[in-house]
N, CA, C and O atoms as a CHARMM CRD file, in Angstrom:
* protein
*
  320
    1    1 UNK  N   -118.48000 112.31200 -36.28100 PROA 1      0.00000
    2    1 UNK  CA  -118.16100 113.07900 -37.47100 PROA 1      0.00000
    3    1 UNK  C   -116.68100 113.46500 -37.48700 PROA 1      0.00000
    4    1 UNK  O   -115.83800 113.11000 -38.31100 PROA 1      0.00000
    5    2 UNK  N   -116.50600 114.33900 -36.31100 PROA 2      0.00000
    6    2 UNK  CA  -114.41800 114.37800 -36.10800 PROA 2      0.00000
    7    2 UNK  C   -113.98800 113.24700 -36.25700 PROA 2      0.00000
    8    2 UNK  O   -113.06200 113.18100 -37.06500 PROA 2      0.00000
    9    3 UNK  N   -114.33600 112.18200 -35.73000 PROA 3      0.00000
   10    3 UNK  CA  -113.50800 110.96500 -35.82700 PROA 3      0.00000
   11    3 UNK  C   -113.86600 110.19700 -37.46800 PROA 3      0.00000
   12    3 UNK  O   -113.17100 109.19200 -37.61900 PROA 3      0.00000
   13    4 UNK  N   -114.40500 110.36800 -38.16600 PROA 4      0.00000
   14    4 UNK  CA  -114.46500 110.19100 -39.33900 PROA 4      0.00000
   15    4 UNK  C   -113.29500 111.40700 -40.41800 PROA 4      0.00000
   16    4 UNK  O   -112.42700 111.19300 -41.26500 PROA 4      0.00000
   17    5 UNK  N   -113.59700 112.05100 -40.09900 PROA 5      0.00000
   18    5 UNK  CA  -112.76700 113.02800 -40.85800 PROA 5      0.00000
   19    5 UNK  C   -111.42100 112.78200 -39.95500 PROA 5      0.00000
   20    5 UNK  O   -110.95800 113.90300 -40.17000 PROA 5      0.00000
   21    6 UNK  N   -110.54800 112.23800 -39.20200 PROA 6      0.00000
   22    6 UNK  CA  -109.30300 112.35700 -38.89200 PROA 6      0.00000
   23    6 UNK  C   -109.18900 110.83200 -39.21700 PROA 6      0.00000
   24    6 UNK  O   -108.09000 110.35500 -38.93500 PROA 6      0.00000
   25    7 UNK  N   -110.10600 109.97300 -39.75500 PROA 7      0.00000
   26    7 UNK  CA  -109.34300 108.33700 -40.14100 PROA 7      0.00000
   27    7 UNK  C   -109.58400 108.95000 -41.65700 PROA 7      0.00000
   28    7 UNK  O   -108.95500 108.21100 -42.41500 PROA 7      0.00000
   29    8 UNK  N   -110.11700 109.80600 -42.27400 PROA 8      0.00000
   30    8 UNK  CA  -109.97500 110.14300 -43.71000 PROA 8      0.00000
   31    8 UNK  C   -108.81100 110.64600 -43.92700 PROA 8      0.00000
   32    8 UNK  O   -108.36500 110.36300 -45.03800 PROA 8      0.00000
   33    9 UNK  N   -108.02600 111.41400 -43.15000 PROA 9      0.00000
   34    9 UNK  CA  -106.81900 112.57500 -43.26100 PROA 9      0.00000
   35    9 UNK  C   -105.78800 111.53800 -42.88500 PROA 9      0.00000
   36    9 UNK  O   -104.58400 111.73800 -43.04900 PROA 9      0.00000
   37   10 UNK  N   -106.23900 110.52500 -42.42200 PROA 10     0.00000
   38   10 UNK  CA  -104.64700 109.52100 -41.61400 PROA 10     0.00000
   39   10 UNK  C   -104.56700 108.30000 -43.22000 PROA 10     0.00000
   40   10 UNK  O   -103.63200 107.70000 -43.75000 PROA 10     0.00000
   41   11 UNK  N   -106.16800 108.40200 -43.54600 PROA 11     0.00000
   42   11 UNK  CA  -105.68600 107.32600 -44.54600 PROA 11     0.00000
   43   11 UNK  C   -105.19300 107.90600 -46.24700 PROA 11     0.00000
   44   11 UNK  O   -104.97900 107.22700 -47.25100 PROA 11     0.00000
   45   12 UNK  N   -105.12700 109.51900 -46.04100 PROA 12     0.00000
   46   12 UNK  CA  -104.65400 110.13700 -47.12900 PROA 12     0.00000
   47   12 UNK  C   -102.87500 110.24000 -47.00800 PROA 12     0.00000
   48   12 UNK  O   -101.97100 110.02200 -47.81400 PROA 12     0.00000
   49   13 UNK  N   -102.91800 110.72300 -45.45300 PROA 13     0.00000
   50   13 UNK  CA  -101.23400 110.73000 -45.17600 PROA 13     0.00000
   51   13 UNK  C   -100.48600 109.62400 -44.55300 PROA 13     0.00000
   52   13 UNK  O    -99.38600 109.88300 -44.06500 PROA 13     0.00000
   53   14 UNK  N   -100.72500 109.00400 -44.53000 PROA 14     0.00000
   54   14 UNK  CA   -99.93400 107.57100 -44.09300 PROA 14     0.00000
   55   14 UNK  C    -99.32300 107.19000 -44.91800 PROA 14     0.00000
   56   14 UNK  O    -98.10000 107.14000 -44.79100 PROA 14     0.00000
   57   15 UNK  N   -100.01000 106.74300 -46.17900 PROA 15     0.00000
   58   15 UNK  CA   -99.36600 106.49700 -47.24400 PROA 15     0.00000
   59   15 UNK  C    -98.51900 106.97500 -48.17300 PROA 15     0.00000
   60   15 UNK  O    -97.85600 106.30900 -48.96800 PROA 15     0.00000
   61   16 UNK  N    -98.56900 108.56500 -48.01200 PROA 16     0.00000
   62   16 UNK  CA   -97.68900 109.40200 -48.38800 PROA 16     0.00000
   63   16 UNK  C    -96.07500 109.02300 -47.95000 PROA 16     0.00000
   64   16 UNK  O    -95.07500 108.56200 -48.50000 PROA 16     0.00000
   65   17 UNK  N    -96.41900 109.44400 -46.80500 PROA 17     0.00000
   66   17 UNK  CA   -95.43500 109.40100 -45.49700 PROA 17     0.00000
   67   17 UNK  C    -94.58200 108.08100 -45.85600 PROA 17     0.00000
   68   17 UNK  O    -93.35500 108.09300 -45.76300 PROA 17     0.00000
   69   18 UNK  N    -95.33100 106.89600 -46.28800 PROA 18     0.00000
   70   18 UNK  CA   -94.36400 106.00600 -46.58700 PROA 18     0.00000
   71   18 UNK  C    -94.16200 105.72500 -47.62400 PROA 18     0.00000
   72   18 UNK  O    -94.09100 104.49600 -47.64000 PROA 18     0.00000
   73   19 UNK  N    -93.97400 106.21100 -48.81900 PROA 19     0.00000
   74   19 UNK  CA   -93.97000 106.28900 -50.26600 PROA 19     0.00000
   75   19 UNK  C    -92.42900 107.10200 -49.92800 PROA 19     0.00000
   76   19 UNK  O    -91.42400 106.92200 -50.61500 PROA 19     0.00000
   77   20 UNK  N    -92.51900 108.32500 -48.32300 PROA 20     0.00000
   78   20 UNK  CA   -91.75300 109.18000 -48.70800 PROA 20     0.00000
   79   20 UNK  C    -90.30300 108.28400 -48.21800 PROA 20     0.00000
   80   20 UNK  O    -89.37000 108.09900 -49.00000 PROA 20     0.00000
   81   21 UNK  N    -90.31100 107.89200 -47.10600 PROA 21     0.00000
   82   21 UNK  CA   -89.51800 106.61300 -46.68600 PROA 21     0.00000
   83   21 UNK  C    -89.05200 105.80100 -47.59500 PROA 21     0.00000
   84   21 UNK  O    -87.91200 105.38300 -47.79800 PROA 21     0.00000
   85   22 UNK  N    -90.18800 105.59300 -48.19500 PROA 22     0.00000
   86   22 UNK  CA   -88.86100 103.93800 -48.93300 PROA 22     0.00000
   87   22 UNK  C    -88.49700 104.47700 -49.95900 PROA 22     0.00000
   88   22 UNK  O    -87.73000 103.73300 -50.57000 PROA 22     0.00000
   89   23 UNK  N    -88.74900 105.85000 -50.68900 PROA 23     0.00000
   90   23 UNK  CA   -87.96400 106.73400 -52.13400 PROA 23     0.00000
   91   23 UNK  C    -86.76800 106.63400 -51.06900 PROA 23     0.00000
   92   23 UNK  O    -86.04100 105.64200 -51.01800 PROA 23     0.00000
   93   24 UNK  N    -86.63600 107.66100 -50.28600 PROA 24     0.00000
   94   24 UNK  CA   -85.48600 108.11900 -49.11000 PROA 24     0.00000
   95   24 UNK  C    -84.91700 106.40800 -48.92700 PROA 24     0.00000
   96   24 UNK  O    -83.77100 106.50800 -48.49000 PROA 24     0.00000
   97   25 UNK  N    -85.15300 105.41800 -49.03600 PROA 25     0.00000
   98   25 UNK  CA   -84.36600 104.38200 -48.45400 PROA 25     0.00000
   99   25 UNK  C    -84.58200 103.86800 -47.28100 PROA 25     0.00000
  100   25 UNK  O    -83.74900 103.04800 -46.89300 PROA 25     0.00000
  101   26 UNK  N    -85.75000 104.19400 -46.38100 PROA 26     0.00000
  102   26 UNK  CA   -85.47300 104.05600 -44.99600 PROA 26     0.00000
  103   26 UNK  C    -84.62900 104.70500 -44.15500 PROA 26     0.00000
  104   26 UNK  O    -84.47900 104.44800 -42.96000 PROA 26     0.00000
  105   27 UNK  N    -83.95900 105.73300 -44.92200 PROA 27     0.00000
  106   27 UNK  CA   -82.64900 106.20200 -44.20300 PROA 27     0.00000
  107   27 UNK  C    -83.23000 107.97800 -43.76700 PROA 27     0.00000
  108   27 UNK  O    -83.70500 108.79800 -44.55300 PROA 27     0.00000
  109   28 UNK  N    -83.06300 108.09100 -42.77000 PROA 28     0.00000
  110   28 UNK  CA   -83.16400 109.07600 -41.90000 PROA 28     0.00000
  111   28 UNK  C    -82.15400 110.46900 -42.75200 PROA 28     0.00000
  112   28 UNK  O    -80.94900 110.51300 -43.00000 PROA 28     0.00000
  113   29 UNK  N    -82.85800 111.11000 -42.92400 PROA 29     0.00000
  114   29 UNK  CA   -81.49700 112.57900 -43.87100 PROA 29     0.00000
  115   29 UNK  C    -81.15000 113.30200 -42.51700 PROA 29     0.00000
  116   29 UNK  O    -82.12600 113.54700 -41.80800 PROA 29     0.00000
  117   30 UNK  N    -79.89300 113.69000 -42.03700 PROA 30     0.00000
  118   30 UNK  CA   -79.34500 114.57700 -41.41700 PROA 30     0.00000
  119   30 UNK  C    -78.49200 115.65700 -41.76400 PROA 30     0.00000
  120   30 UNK  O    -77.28900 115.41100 -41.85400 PROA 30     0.00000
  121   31 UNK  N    -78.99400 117.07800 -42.02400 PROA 31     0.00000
  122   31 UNK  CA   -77.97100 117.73100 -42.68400 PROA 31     0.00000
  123   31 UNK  C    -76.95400 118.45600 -41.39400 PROA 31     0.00000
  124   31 UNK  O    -77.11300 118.71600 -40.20100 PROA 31     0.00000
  125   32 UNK  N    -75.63900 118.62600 -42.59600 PROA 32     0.00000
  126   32 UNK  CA   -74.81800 118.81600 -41.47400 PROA 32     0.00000
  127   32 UNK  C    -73.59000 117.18900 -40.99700 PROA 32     0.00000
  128   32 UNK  O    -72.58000 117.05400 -40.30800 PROA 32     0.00000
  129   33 UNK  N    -74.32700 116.40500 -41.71800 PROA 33     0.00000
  130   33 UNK  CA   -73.39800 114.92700 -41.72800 PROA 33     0.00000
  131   33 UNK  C    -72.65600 115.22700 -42.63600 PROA 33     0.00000
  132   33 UNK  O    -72.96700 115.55900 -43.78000 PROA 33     0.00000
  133   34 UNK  N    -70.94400 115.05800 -41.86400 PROA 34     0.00000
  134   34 UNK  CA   -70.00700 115.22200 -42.72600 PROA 34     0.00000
  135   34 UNK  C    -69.28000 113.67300 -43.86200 PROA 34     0.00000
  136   34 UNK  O    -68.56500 113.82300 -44.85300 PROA 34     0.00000
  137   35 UNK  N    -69.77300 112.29700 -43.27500 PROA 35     0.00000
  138   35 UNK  CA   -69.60600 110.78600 -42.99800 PROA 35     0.00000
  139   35 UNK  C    -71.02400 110.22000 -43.90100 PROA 35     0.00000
  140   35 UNK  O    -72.12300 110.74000 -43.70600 PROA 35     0.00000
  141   36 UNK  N    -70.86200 109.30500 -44.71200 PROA 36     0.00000
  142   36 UNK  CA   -71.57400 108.58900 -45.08800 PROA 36     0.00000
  143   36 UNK  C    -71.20700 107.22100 -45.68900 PROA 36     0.00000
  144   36 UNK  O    -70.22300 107.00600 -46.39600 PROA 36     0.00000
  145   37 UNK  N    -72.00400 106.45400 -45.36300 PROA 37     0.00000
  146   37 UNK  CA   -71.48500 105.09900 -46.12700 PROA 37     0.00000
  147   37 UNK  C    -72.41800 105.26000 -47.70200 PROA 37     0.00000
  148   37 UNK  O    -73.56900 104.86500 -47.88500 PROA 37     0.00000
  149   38 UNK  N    -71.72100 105.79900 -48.48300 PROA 38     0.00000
  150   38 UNK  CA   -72.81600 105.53700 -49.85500 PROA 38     0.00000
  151   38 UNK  C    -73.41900 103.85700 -50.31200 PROA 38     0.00000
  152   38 UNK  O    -74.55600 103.56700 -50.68100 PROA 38     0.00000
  153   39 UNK  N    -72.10600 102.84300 -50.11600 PROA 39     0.00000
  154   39 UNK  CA   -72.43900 101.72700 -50.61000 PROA 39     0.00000
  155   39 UNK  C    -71.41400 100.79900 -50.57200 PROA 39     0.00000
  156   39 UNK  O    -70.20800 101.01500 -50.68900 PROA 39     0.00000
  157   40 UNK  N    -72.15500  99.44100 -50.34900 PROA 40     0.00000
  158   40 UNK  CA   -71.09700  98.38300 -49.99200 PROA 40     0.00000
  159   40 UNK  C    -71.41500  97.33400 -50.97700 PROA 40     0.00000
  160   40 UNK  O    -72.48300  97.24100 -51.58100 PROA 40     0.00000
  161   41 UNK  N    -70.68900  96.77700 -51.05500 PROA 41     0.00000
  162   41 UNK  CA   -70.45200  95.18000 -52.37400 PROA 41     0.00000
  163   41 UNK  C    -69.97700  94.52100 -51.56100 PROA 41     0.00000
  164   41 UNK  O    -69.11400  94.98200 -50.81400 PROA 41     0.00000
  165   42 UNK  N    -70.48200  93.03400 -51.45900 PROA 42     0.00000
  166   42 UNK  CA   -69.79400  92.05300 -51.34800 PROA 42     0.00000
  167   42 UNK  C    -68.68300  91.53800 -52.09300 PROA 42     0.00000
  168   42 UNK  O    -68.89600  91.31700 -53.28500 PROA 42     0.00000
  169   43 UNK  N    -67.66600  91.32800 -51.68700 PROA 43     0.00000
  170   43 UNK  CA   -66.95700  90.57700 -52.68700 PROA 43     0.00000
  171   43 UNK  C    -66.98100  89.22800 -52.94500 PROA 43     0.00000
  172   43 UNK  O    -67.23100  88.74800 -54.05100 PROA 43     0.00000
  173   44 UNK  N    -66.71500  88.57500 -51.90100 PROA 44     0.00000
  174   44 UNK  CA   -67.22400  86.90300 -51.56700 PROA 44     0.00000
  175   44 UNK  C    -67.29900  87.18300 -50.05800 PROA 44     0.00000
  176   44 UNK  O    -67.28900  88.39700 -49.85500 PROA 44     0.00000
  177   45 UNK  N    -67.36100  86.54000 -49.07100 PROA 45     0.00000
  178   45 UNK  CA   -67.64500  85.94500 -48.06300 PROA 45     0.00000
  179   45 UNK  C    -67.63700  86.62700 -46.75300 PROA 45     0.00000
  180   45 UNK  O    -68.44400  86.80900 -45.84200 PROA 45     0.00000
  181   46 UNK  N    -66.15400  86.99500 -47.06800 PROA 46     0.00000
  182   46 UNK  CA   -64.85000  87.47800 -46.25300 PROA 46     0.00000
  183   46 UNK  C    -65.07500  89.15700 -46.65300 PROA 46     0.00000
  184   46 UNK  O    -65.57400  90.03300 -45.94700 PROA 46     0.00000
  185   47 UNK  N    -64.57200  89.25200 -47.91200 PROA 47     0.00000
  186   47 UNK  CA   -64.53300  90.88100 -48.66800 PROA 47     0.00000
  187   47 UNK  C    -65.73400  92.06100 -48.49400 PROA 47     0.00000
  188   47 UNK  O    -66.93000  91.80600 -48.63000 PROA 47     0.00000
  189   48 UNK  N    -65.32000  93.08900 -48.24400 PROA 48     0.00000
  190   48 UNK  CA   -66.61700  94.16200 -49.24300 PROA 48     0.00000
  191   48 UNK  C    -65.61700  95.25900 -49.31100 PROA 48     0.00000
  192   48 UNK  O    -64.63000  95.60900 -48.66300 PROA 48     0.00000
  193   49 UNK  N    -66.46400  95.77700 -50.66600 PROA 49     0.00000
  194   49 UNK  CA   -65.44200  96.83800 -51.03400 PROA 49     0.00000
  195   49 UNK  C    -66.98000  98.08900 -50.87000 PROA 49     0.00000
  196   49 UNK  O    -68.11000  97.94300 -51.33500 PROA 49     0.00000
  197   50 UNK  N    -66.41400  99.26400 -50.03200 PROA 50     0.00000
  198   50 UNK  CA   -67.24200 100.23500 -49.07200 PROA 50     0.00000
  199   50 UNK  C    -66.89700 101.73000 -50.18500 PROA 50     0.00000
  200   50 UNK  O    -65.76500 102.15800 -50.41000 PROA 50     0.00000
  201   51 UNK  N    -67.64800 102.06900 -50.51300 PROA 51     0.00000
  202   51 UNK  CA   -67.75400 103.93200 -51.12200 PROA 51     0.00000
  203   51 UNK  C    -68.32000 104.54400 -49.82900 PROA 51     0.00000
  204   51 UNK  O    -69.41900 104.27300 -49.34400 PROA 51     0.00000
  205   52 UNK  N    -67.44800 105.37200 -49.35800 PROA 52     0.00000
  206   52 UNK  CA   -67.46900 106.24200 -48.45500 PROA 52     0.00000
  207   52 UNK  C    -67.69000 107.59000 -48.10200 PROA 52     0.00000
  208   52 UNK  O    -66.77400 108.03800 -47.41200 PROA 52     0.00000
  209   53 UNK  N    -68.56900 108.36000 -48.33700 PROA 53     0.00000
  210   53 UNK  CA   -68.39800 109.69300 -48.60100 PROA 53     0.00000
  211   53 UNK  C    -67.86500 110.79800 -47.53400 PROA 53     0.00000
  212   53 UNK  O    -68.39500 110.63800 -46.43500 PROA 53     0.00000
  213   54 UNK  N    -66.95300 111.86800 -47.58900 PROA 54     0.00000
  214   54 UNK  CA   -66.69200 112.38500 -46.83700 PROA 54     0.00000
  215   54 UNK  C    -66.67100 113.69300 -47.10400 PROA 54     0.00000
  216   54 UNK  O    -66.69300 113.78800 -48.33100 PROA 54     0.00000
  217   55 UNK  N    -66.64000 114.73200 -46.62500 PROA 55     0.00000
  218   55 UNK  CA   -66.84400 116.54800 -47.64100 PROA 55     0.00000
  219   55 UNK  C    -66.51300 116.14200 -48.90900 PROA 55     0.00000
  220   55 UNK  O    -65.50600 116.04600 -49.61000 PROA 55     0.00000
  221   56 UNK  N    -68.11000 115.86400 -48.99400 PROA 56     0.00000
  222   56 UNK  CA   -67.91500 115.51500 -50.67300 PROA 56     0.00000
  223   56 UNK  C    -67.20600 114.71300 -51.56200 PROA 56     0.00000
  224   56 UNK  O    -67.68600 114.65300 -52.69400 PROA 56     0.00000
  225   57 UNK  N    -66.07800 114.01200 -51.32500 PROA 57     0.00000
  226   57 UNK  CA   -65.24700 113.25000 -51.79800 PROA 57     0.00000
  227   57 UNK  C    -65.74400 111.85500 -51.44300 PROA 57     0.00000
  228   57 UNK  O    -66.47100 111.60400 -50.48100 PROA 57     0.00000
  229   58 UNK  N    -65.33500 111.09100 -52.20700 PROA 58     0.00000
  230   58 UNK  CA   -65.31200 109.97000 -52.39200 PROA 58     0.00000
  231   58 UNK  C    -64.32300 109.03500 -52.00500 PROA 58     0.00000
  232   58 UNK  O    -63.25500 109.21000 -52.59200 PROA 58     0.00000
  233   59 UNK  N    -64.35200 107.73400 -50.88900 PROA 59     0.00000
  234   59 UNK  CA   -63.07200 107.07500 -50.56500 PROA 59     0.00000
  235   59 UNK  C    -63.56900 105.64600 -50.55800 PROA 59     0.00000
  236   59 UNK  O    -64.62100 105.32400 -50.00600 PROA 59     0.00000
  237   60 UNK  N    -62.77300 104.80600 -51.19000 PROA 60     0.00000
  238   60 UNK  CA   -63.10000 103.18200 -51.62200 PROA 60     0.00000
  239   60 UNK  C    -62.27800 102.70000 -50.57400 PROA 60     0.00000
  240   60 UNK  O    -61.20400 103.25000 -50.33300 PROA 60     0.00000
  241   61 UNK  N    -62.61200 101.89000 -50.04000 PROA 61     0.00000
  242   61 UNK  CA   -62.09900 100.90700 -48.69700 PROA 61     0.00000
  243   61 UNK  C    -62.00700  99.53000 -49.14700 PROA 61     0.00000
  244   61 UNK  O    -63.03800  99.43100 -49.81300 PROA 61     0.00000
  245   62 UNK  N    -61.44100  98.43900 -49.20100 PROA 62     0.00000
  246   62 UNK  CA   -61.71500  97.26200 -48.86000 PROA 62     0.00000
  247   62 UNK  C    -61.11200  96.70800 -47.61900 PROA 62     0.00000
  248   62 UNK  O    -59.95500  96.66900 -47.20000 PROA 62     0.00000
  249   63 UNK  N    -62.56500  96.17800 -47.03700 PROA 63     0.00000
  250   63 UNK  CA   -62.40900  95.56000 -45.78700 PROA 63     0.00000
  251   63 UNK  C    -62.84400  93.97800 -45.94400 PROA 63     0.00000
  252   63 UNK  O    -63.49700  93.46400 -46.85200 PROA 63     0.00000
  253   64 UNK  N    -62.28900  93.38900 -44.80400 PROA 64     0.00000
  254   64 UNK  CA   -62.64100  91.86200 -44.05800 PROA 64     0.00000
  255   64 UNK  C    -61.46100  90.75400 -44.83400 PROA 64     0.00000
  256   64 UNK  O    -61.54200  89.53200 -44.70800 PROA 64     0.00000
  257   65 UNK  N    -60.66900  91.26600 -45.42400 PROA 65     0.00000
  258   65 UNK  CA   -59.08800  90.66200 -45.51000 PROA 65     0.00000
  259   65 UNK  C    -58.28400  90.66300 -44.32200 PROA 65     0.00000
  260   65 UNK  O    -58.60200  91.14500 -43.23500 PROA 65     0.00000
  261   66 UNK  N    -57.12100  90.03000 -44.65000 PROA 66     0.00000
  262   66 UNK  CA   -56.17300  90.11900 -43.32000 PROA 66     0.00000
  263   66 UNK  C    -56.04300  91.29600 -42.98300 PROA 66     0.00000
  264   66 UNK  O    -56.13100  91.38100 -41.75800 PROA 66     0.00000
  265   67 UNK  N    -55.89900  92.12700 -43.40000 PROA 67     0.00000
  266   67 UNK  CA   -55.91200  93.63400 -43.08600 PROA 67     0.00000
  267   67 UNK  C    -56.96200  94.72400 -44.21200 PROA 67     0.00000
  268   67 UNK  O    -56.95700  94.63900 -45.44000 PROA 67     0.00000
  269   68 UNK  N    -57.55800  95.42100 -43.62800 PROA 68     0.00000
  270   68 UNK  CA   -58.19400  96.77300 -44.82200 PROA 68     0.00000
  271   68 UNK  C    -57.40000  97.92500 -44.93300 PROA 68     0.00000
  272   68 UNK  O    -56.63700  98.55300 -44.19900 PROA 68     0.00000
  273   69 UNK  N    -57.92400  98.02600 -46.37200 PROA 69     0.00000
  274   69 UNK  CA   -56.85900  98.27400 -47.02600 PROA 69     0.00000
  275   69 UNK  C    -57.89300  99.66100 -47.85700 PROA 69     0.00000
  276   69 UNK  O    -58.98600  99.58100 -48.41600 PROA 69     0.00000
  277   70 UNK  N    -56.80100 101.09600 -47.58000 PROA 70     0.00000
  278   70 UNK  CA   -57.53700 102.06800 -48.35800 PROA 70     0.00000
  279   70 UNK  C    -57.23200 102.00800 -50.13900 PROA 70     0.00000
  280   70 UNK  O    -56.10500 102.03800 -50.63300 PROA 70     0.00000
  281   71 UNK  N    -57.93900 101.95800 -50.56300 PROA 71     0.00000
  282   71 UNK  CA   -57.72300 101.84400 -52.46100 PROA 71     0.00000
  283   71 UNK  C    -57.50100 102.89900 -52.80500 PROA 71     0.00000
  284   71 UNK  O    -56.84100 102.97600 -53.84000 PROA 71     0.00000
  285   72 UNK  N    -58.01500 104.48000 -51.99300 PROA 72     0.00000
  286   72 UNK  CA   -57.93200 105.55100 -53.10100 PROA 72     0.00000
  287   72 UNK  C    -59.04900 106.48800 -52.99700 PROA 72     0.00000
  288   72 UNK  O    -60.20100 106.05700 -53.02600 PROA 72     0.00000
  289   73 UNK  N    -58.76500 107.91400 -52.86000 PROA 73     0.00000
  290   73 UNK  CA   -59.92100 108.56200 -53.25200 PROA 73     0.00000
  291   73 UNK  C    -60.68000 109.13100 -54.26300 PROA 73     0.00000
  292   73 UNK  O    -59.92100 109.87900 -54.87800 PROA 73     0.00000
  293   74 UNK  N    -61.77600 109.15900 -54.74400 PROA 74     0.00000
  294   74 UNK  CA   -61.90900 109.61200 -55.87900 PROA 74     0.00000
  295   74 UNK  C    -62.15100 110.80500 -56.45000 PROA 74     0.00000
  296   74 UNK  O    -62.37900 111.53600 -55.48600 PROA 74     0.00000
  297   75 UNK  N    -62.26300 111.59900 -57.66400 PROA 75     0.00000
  298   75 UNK  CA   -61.72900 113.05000 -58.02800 PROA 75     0.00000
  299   75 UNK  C    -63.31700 113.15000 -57.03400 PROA 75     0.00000
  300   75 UNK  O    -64.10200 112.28000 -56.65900 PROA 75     0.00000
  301   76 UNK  N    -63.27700 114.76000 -56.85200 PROA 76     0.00000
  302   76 UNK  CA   -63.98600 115.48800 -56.62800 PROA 76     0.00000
  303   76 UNK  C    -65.21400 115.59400 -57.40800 PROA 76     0.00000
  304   76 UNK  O    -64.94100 116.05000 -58.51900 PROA 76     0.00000
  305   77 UNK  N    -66.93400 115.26200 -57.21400 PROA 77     0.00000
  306   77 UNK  CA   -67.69100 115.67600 -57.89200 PROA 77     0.00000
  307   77 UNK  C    -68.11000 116.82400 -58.88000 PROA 77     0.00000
  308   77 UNK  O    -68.78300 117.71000 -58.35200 PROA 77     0.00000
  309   78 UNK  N    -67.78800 116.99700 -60.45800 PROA 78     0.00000
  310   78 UNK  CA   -67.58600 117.98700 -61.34700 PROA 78     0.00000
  311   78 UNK  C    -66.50500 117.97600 -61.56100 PROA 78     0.00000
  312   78 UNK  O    -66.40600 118.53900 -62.65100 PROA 78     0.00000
  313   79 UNK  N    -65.21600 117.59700 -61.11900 PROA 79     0.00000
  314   79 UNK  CA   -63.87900 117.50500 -61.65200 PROA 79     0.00000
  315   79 UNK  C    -63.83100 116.65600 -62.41900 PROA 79     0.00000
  316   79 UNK  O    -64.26600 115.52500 -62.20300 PROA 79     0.00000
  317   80 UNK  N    -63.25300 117.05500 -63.54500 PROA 80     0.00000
  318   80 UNK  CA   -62.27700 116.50300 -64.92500 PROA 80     0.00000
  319   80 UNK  C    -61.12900 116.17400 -64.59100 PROA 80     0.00000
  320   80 UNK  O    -60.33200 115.76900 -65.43800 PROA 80     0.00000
């Protein structure tokens, strides 16, 4: 009877649990991370151009040229 009622409760939350994962991305939340990679593009082969997040700000990278190269940061989230 216990062991019936704990494969009922595993097959209610399991699936939760991973509904909650792949919304989240697979990605583990740590608060208190000052560093994030928001997102990368390929450019072709060689290229990607990287959004970087850092206290809040925003910094565009392109890397895998002869050299990487910073593009720029971007305004502050809510700034005009």
């Amino acid at each position: 009877m216990l062991l019936r009622a704990a494969g009922a409760l595993a097959i209610l939350v399991v699936p939760i649990w991973l509904a909650i994962r792949a919304l989240r991305g697979g990605r583990r939340v740590r608060p208190g991370r000052r560093l994030a990679l928001e997102e990368s593009l390929a450019l072709d082969p060689r290229r990607r151009l990287l959004l970087v997040r850092c206290d809040g700000r925003g910094l565009l990278l392109l890397t895998g040229g002869t050299q990487d190269t910073v593009l720029g940061w971007l305004p502050e989230q809510g700034a005009r």
